[in-house]
Steps between C-alpha positions, in 0.01 A plus 500: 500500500546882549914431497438303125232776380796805592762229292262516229407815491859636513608279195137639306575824525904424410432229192202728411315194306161704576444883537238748561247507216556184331239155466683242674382162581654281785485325822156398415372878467481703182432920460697806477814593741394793665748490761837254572559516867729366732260305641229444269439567160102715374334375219208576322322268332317580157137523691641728720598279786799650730666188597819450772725266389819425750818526309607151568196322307622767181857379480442149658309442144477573129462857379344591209525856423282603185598850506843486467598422106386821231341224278218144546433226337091434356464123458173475463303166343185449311328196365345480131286266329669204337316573142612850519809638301781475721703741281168793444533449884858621568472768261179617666681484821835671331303764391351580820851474683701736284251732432499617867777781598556362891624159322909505428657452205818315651456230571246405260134378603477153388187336416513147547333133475565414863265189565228250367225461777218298475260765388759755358815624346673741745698756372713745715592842454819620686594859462637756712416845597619759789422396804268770574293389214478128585102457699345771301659325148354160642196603564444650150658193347242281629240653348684578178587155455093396562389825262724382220465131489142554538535746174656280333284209539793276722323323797664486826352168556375405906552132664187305427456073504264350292300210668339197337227345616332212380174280565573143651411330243720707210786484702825416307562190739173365573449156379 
């Protein structure tokens, strides 16, 4: 174990896949590198958590390192009613997209019919924004989106089932 943990250590710290500072997830663990040892590699985890993770779980698996491209992706999905306007809908959601400054220009957001559930019409909207932008420009999406559908009388419609009950003798089938 402590021969494969000093492997993997020595080809973290040559590869460099993870670094100091960034939001990493892998070998089951996910937090901020604080510290790539030869041994071990410190993370922290988003509640504050220090966590030891020994090098050979990091590059014996996955790594997803969310800190390391300038620019994410936003895909994020909300239902509508079927008897509301589909098209008022986008354009509500439009609206809201490219009239915030974090959101880029290139490539363009795209607002989208993405699926026909039972109780709704999803529609996604995928933009992209600096990195550093990405939770707080989520957070304020959410409620934007709820805020302006609300506004504009669009109902983001919840799962419900309708059940039928009838009296023995006005059932359908009895004879």
């Amino acid at each position: 174990g402590t021969l494969s943990n000093v492997a993997a250590g020595m080809m973290l710290l040559f590869i460099r896949p993870l670094k100091a500072g960034e939001y990493i997830a892998a070998g089951g663990m996910t937090g901020t590198v604080t510290e790539v040892g030869l041994f071990v590699t410190i993370l922290t985890t988003f509640d504050g958590i220090y966590v030891t993770v020994p090098n050979s779980q990091l590059w014996d698996s996955a790594i997803t390192n969310y800190s390391r491209l300038p620019t994410r992706m936003i895909n994020f999905t909300v239902g509508i009613g079927y008897d509301d306007d589909v098209d008022h809908a986008q354009a509500v959601l439009r609206e809201l997209v490219e009239g915030d400054e974090r959101v880029l220009p290139d490539p363009a957001p795209q607002i989208i019919v993405t699926n026909l559930n039972s109780s709704s019409v999803d529609i996604t909207i995928r933009c992209w924004l600096p990195r550093t932008e990405f939770w707080g420009y989520l957070w304020d999406l959410t409620k934007g989106v709820k805020l302006r559908l609300d506004g504009a009388s669009i109902a983001i419609p919840y799962p419900q089932t309708d059940v039928h009950l009838f009296h023995a003798e006005n059932r359908p089938d009895a004879a």
